[in-house]
TIPA-893154 format. One record per residue: x, y, z of N, C-alpha, C in turn; residue in one letter. Coordinates in steps of 0.2 Angstrom, whole numbers, padded with zeros to 4 digits, always signed. Atoms other than C-alpha are relative to their C-alpha. Layout:
% TIPA-893154
XYZXYZXYZA...
//
This chain:
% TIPA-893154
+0004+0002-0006+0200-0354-0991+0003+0001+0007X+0000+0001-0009+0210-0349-0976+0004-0004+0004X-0005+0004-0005+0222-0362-0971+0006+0000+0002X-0004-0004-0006+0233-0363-0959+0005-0006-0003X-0007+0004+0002+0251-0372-0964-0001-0006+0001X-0005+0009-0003+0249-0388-0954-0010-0003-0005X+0006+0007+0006+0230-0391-0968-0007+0001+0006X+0007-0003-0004+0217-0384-0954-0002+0005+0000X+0002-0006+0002+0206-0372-0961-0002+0006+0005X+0000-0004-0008+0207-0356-0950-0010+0003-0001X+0009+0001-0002+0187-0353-0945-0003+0009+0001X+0002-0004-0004+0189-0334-0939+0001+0005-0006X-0003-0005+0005+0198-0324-0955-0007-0001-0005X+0004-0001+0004+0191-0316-0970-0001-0007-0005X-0001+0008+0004+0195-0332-0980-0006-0003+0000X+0004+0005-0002+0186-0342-0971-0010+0003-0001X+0005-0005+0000+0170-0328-0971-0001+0000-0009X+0000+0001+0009+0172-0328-0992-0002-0005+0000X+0003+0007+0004+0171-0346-0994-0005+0000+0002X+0005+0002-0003+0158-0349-0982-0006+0003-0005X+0004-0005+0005+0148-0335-0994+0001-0004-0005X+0001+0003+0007+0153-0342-1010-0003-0008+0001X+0000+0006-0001+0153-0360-1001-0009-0002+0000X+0008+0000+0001+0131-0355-0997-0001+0004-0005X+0002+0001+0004+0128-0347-1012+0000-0008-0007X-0002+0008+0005+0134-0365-1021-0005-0003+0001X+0005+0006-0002+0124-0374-1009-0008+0000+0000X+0006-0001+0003+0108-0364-1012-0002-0001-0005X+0004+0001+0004+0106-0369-1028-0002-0008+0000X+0001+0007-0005+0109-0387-1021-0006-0002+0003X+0006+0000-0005+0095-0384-1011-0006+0002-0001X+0004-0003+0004+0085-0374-1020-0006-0005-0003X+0005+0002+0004+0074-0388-1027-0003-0004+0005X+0004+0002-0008+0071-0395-1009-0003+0002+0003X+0003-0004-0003+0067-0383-1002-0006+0004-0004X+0006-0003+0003+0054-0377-1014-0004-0005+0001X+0006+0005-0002+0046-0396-1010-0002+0001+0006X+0000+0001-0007+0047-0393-0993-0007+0008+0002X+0004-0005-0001+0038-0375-0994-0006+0000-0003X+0006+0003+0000+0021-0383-0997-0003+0000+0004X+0003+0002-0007+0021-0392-0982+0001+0004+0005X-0002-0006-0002+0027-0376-0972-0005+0003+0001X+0008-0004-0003+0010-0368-0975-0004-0002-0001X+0008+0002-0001-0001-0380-0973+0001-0003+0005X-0004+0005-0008+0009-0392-0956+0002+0003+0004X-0006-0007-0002+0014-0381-0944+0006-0005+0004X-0009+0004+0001+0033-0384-0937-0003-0007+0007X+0001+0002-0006+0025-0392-0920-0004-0007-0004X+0003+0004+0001+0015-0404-0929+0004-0005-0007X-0005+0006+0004+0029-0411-0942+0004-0003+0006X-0007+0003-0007+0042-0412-0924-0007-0006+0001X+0003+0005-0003+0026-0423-0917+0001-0007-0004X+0002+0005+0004+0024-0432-0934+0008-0004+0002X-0008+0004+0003+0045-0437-0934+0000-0005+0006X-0001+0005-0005+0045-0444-0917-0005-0004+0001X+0004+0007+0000+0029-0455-0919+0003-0003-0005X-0001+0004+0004+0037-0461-0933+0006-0003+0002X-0006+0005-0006+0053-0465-0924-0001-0004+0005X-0002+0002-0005+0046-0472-0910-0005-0006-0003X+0006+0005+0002+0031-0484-0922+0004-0005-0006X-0003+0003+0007+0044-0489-0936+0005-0006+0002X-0003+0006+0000+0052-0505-0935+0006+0000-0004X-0007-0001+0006+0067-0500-0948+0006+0002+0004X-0005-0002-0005+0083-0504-0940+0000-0003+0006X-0001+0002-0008+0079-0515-0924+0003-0008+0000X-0002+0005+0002+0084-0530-0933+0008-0003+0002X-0008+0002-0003+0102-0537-0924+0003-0009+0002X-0003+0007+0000+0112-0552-0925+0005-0001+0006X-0005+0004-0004+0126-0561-0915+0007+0007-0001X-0004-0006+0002+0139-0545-0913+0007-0001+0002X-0005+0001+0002+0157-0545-0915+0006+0006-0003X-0003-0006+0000+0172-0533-0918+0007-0004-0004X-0004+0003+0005+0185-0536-0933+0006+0008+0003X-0004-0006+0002+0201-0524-0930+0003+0000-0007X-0004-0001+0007+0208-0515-0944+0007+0001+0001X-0006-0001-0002+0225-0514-0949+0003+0008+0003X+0000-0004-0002+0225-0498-0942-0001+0002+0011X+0002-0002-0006+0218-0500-0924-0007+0000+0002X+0006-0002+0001+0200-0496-0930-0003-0006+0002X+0005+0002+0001+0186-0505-0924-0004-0002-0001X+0006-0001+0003+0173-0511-0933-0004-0005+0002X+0003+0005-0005+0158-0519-0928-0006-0003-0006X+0002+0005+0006+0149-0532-0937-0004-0004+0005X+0007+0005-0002+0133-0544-0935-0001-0006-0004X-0001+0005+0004+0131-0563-0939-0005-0002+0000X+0006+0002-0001+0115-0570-0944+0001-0007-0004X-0002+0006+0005+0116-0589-0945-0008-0002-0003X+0004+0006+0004+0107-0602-0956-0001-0004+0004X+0001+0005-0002+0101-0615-0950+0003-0006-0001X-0005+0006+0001+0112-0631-0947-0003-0004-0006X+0000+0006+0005+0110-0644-0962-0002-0007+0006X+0001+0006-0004+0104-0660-0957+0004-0003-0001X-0007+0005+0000+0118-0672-0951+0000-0006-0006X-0001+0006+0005+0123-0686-0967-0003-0005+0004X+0001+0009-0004+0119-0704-0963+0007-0001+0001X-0007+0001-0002+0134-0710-0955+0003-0004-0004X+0000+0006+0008+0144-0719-0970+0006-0008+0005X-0005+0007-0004+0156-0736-0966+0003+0002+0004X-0008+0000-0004+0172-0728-0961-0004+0003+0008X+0005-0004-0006+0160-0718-0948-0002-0004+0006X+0005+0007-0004+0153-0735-0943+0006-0002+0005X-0008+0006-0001+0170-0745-0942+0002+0006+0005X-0006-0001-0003+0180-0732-0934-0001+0007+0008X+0003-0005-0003+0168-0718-0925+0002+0006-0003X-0002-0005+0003+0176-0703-0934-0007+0002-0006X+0005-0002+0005+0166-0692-0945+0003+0007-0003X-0004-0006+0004+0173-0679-0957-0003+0008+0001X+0001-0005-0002+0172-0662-0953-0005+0005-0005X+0008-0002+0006+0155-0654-0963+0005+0008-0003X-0003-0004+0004+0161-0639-0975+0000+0007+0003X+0004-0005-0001+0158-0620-0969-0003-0001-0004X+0007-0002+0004+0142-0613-0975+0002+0007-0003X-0003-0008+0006+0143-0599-0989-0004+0005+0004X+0002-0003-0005+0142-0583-0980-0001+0008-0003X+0000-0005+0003+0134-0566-0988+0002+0007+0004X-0004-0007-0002+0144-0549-0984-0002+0005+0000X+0003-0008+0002+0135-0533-0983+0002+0005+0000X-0003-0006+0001+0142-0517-0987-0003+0004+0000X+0005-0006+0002+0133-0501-0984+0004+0006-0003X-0005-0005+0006+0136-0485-0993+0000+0006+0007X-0002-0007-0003+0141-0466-0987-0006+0002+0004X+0007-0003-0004+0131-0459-0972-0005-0004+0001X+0004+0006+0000+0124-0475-0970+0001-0005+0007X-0001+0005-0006+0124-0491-0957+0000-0006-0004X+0004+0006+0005+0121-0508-0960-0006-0003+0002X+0008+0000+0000+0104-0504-0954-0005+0002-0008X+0003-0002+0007+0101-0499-0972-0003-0005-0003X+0004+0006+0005+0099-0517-0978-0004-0004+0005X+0006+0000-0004+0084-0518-0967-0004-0008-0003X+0005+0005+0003+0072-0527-0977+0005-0007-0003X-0003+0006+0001+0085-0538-0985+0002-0004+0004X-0002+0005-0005+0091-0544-0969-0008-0003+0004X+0008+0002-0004+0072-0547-0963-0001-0006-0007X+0001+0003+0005+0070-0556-0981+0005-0007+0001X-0006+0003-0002+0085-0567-0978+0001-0005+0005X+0001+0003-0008+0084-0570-0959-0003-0006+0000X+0002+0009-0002+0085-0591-0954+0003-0001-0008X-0001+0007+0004+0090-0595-0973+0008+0002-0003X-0006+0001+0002+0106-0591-0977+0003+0005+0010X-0005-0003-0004+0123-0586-0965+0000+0009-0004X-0001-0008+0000+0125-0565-0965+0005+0004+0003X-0007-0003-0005+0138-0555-0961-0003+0008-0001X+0000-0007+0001+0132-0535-0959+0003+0002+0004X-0004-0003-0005+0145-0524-0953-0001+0009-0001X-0003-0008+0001+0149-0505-0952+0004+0003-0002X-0009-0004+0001+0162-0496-0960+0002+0005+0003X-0002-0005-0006+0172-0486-0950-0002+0009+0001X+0004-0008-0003+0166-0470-0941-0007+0000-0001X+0009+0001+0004+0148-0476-0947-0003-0002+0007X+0001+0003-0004+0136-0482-0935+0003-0003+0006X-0005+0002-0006+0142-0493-0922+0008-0002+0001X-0008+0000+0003+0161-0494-0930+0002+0006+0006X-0003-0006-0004+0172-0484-0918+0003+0005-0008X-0005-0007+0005+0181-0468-0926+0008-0002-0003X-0005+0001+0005+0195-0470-0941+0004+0000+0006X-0007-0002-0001+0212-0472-0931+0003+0007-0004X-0006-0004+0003+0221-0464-0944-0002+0006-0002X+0005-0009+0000+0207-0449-0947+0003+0004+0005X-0003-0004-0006+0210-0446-0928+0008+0002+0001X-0006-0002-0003+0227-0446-0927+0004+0004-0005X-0004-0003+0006+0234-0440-0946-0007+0005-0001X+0009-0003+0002+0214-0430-0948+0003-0002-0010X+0001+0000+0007+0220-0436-0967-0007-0004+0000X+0008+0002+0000+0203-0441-0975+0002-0009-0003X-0001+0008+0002+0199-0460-0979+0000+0000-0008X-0003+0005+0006+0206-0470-0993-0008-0004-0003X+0005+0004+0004+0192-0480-1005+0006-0006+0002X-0007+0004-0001+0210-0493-1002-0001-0001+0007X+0002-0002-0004+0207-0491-0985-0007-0005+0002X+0005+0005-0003+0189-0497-0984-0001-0006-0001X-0001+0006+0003+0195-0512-0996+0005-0005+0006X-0001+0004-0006+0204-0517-0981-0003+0000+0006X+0004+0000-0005+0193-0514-0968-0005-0008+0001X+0001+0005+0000+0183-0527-0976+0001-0007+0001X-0004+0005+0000+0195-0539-0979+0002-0003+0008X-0001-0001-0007+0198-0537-0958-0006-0004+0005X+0006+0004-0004+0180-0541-0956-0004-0007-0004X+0002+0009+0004+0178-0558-0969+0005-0002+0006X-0006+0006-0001+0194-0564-0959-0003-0001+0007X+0005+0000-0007+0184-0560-0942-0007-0005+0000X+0008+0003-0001+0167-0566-0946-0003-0006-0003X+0002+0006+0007+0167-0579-0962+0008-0002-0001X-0007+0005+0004+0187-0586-0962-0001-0005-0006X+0001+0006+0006+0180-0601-0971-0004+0000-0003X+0007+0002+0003+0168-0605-0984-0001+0005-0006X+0003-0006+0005+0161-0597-0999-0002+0008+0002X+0003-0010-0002+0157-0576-1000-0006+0002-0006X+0004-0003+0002+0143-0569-1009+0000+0006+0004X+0000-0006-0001+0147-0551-1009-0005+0005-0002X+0006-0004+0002+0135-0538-1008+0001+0007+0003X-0003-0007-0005+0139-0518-1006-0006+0005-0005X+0004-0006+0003+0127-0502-1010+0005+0008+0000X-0005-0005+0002+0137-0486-1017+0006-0001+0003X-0006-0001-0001+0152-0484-1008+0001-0008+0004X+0002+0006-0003+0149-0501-1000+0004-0003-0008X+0000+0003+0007+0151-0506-1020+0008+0000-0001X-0007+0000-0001+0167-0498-1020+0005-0003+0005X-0006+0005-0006+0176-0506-1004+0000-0006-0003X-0002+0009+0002+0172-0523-1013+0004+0002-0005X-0006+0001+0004+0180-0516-1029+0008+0000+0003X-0007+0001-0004+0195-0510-1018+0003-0007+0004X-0002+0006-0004+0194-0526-1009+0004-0006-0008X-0003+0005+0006+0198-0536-1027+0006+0002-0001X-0007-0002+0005+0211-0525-1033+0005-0001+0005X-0005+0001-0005+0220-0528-1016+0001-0008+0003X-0003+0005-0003+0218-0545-1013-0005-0005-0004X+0000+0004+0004+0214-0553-1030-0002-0010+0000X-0001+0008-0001+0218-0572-1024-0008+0000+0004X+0007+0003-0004+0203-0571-1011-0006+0000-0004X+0006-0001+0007+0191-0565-1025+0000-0009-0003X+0003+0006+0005+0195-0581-1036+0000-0006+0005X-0001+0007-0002+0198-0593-1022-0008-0001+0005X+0008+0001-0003+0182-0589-1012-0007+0003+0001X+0003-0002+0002+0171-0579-1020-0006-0003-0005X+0004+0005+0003+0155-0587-1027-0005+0004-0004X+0003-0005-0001+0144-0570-1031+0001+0007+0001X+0000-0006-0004+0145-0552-1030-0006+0004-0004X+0004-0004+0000+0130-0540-1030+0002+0010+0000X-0005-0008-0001+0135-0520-1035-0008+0004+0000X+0005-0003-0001+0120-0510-1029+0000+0008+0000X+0001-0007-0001+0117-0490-1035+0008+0002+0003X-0009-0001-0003+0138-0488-1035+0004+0000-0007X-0005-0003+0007+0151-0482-1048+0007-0003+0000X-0006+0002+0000+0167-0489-1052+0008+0007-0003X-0005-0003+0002+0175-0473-1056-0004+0008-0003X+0001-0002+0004+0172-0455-1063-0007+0004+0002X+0006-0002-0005+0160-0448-1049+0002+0009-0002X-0001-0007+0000+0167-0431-1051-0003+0005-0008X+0003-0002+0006+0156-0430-1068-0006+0003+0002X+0006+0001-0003+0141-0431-1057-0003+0007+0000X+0004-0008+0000+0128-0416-1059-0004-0001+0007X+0006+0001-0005+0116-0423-1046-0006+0004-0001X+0009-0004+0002+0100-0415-1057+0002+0006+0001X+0002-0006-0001+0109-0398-1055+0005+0003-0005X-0006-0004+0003+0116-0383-1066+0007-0004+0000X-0008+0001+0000+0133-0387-1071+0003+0007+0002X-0004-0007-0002+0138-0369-1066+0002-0002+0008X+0000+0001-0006+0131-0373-1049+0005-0006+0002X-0005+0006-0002+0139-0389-1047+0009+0001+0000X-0007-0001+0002+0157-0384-1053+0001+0006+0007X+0000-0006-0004+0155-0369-1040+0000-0004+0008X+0000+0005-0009+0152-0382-1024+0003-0004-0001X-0006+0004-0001+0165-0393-1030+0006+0005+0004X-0008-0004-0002+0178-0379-1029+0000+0000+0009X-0001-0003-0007+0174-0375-1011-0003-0006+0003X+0004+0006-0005+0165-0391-1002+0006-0002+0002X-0007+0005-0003+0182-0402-0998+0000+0008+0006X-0003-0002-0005+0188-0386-0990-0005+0001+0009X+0008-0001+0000+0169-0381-0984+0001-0004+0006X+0000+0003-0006+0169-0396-0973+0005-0002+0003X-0007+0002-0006+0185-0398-0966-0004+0006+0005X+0002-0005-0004+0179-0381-0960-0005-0001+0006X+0005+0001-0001+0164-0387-0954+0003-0005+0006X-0001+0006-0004+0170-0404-0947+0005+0003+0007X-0002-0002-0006+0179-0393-0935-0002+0004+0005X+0008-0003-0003+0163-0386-0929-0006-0004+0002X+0005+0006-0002+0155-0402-0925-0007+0004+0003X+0006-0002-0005+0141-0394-0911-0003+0006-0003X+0004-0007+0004+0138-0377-0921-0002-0005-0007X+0003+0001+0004+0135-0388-0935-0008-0004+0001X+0004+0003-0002+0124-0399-0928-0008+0001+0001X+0008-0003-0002+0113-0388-0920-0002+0004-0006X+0002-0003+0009+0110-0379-0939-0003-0008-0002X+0006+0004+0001+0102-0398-0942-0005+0002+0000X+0006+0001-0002+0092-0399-0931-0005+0006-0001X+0005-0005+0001+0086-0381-0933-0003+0000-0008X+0001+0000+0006+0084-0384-0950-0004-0009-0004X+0000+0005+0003+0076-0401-0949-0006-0001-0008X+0004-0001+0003+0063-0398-0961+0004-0001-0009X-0002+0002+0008+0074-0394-0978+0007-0007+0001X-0004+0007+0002+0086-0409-0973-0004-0005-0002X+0005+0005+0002+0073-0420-0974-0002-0001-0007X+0004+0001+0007+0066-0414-0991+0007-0001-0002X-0007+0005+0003+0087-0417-0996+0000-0005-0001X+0000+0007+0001+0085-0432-0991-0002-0003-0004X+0004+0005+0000+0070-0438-0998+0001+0000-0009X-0001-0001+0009+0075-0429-1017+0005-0004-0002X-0006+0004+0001+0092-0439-1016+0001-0006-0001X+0001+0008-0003+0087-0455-1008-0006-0004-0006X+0006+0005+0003+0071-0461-1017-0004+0003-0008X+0002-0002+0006+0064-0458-1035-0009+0002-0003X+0008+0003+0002+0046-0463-1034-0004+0007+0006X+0006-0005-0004+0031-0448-1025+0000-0003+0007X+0003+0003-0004+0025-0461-1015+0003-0005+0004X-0004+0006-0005+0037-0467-1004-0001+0001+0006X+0005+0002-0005+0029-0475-0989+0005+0007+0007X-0001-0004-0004+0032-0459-0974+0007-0001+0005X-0004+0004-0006+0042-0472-0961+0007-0001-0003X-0006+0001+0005+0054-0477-0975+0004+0006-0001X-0003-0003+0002+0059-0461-0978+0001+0003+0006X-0003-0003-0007+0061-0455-0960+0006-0004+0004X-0005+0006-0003+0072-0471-0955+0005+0003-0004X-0007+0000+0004+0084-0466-0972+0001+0008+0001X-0004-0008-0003+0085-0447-0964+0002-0001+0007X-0004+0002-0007+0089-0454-0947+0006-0004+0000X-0006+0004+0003+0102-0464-0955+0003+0005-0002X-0003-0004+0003+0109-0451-0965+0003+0006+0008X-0002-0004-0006+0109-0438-0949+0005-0001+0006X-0006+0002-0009+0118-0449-0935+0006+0000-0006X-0008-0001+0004+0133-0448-0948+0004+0007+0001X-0003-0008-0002+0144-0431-0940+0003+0001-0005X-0005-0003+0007+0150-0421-0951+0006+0000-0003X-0009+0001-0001+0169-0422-0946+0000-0008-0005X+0000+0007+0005+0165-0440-0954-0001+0004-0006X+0004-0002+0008+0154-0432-0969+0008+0002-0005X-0005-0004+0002+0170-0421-0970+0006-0006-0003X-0005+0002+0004+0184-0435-0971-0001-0005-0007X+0003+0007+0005+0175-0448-0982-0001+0000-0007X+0002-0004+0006+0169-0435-0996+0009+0001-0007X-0003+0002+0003+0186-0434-1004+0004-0006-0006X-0001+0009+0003+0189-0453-1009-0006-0001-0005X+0003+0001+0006+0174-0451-1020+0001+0003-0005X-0001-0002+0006+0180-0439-1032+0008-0001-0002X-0008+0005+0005+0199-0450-1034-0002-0008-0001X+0000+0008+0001+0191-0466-1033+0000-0002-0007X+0003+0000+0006+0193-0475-1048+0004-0007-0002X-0003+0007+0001+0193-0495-1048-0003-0003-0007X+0003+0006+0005+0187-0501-1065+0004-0003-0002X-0007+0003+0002+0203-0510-1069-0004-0007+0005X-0002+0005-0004+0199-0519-1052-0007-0006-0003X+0004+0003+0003+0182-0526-1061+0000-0005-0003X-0002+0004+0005+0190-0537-1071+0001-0007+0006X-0002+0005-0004+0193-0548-1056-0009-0003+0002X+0009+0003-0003+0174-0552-1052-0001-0002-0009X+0001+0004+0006+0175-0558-1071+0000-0008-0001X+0000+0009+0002+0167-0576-1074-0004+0001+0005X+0005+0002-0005+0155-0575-1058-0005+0004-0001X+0005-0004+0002+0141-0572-1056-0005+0007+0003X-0001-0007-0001+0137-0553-1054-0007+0001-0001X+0008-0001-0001+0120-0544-1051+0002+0006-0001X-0002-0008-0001+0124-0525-1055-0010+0005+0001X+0004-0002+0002+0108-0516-1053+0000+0008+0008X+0003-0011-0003+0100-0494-1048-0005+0000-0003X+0008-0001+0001+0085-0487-1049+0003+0006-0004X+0003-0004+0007+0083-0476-1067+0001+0009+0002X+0000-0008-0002+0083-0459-1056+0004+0001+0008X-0004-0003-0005+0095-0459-1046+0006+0004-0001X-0004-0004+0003+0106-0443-1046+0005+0000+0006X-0008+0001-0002+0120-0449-1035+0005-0005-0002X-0003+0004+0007+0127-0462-1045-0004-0003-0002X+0004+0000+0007+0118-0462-1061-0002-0008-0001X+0001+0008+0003+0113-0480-1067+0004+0002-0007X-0004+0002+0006+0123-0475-1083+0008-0003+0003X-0004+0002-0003+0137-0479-1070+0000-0008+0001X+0002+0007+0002+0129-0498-1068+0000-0002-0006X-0003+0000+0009+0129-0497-1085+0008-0002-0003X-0007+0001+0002+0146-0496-1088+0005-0005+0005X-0003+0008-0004+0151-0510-1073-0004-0005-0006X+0000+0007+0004+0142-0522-1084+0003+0001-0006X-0004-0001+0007+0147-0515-1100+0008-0004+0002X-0004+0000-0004+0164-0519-1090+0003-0009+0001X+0001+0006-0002+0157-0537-1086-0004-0004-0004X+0007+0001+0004+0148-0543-1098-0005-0007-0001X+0003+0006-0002+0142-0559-1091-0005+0002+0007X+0005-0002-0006+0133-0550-1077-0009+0002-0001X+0008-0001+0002+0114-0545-1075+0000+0007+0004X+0004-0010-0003+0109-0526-1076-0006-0002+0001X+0009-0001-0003+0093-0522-1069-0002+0007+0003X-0001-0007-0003+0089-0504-1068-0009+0000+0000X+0004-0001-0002+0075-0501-1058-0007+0006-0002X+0004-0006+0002+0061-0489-1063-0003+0003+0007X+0000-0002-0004+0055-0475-1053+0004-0001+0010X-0006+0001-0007+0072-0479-1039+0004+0007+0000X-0007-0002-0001+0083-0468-1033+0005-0003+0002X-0007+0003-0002+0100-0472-1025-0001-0004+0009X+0001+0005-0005+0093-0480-1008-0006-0003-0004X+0008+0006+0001+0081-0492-1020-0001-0008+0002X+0000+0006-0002+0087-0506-1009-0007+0001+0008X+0007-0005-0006+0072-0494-0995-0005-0001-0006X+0006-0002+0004+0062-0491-1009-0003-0004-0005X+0002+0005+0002+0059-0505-1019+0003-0007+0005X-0004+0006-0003+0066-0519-1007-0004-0008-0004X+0002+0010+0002+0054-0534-1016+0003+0001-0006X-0003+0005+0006+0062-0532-1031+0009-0001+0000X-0005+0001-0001+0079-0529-1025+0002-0009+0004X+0000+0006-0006+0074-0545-1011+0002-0008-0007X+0002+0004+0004+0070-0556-1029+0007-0002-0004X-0006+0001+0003+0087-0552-1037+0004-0002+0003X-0004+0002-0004+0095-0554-1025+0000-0008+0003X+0003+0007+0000+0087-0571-1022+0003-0004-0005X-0003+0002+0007+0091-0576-1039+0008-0001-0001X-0005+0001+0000+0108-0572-1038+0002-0005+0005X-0003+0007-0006+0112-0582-1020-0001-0007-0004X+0001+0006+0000+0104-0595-1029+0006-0003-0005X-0005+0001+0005+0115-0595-1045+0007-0001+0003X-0006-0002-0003+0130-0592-1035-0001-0008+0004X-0003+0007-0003+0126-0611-1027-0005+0003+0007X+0003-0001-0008+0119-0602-1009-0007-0005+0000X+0004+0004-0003+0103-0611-1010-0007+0005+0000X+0005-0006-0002+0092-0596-1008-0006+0003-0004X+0005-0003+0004+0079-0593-1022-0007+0001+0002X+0006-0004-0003+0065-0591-1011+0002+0003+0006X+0000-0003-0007+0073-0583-0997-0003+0005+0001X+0002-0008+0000+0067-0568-1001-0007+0002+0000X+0007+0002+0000+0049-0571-1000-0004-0002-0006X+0002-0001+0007+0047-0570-1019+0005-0004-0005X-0005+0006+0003+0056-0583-1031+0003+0006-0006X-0005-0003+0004+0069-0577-1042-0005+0004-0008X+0006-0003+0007+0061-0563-1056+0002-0005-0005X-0003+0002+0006+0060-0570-1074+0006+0004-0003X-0004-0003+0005+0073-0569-1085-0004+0005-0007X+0002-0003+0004+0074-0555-1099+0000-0007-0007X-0002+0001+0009+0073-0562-1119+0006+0001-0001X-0006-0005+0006+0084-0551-1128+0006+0000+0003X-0006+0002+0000+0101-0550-1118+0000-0004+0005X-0002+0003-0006+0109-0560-1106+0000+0003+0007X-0004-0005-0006+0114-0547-1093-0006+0006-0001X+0003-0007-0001+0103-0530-1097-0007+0000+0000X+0006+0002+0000+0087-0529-1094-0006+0006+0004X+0005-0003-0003+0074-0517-1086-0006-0003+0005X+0007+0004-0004+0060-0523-1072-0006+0007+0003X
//
């Protein structure tokens, strides 16, 4: 590929000229199937009238404007992260009992259980949109950003080592932002793909907090391990062929920030259709929905894309699984998702076997965008089990249980 002694891919040599070749014929097969949805609307839309369409959906869509009480957790690195508190409404004060009467003292009330959002790769924690609109006024919330995301500043140790981020790493990030946001009180943890993973990381690294104040944890459309199986719906020739070259591929690229950029934008038409084959399972997913999870996707720069992408093909915390063992777990993906498969959910429950699968039908891997009321219901269900209080929070009461097992189940 081209590189240069100190690990920075040189950009001008033949090296570089070959990969990039083999690196685009790889990714044409990648794209290949997007781009033949996208060449429909091509010759019937012309380009001037999809740009009009993006920006009235941008400027009419409510996805994202959602924001709480804001906050900044440092990590042990230096890093930034920015985080948002959505409280609960206070409890009504006790009757004041004897001792209260006799001596005027009153015992200090308990913190409130406080639920943790984690979003995934090239994400925000404007992802859990509807959950957080679902939500809002009945329980305490914590949504933050993982670093280099959204309003999180840029990795320290990215910038100053360019090594790429740790899955260990984002398990203390979070850790930085429970100790910032929620010190006291119950956790109900809730993460979507890589978001899933920083809570696994988070158990394996700090055990004690899992069993002392952990009430809950929610694994949404996320793998514990074993990502580098992953075809994503495509030839395994093709696939094997963009593994080899990508790592290098976007170093190359991440140090071409503005030239990559602008190949976006000129290209917004077949990112979209990426997005839309990646992100959601079902035809008929509502226009606005799917323009929100490409505008999420896009503000993510590539030098990030670049360092993040490694940690998914070493992650590998099923060990740390065992520590969310006895509580109460909610694993659930939607049935067609080809970034991490729902046999991966599968295999965390298999894993846990007192949890509740729920593999979604017609979902892809954003099925918390694409189905939000059923994710809104289980997740309801779960707060409530877990003690939170919350089974109508969600607008919708907790789905029925399955019959047949305790934990697996299909909706």
């Amino acid at each position: 590929m081209g590189e240069t002694t100190a690990g920075a891919p040189a950009v001008n040599g033949g090296g570089w000229r070959r990969g990039a070749g083999l690196a685009g014929a790889a990714l044409g097969v990648v794209a290949a199937g997007a781009a033949a949805g996208v060449a429909l609307e091509r010759l019937t839309v012309g380009r001037d009238v999809r740009r009009k369409a993006r920006l009235a959906l941008d400027a009419e869509g409510p996805f994202g404007t959602l924001r709480g009480t804001p906050g900044t957790a440092v990590a042990d690195d230096g890093t930034e992260l920015h985080y948002e508190v959505e409280e609960a409404p206070a409890p009504e004060p006790p009757a004041p009992s004897l001792t209260t009467r006799l001596f005027g003292r009153r015992a200090a009330a308990p913190a409130p259980p406080t639920v943790v959002f984690s979003h995934g790769y090239c994400l925000g924690q404007d992802s859990w949109h509807f959950q957080r609109a679902a939500l809002r006024g009945q329980v305490r919330a914590v949504y933050w950003d993982q670093r280099s995301h959204a309003r999180s500043g840029r990795g320290h140790t990215q910038l100053d080592t360019r090594d790429p981020v740790s899955i260990d790493q984002l398990g203390r990030d979070l850790k930085a932002v429970i100790d910032a946001a929620a010190p006291e009180g119950p956790l109900v943890l809730v993460g979507h793909s890589m978001g899933g993973m920083t809570m696994m990381a988070l158990a394996a690294q700090y055990p004690e907090l899992v069993r002392e104040r952990v009430a809950g944890v929610a694994l949404v459309g996320t793998s514990a391990g074993e990502l580098a199986e992953v075809s994503f719906g495509l030839p395994v020739a093709g696939v094997k062929a963009v593994r080899r070259v990508l790592p290098g591929l976007l170093r190359a690229l991440g140090s071409q920030t503005e030239l990559v950029e602008r190949g976006r934008r000129a290209t917004a038409d077949l990112f979209a259709g990426l997005v839309k084959r990646y992100s959601f399972g079902s035809k008929d997913v509502d226009p606005a929905v799917a323009r929100f999870a490409e505008r999420l996707i896009e503000a993510t720069p590539i030098d990030v894309v670049a360092e993040f992408y490694p940690a998914f093909v070493e992650h590998d915390k099923s060990e740390a699984l065992a520590v969310f063992d006895g509580l109460p777990v909610l694993v659930l993906a939607g049935d067609k998702d080809q970034i991490t498969p729902s046999g991966h959910s599968e295999a965390i429950a298999e894993a846990l076997p007192g949890a509740e699968l729920v593999i979604v039908p017609d979902a892809g891997h954003l099925v918390m965008l694409e189905h939000p009321e059923v994710v809104d219901a289980h997740l309801a269900d779960l707060l409530a089990r877990a003690g939170v209080g919350a089974a109508q929070a969600a607008g919708a009461g907790a789905a029925p249980r399955a019959a047949s097992s305790p934990y697996h189940r299909r909706v």
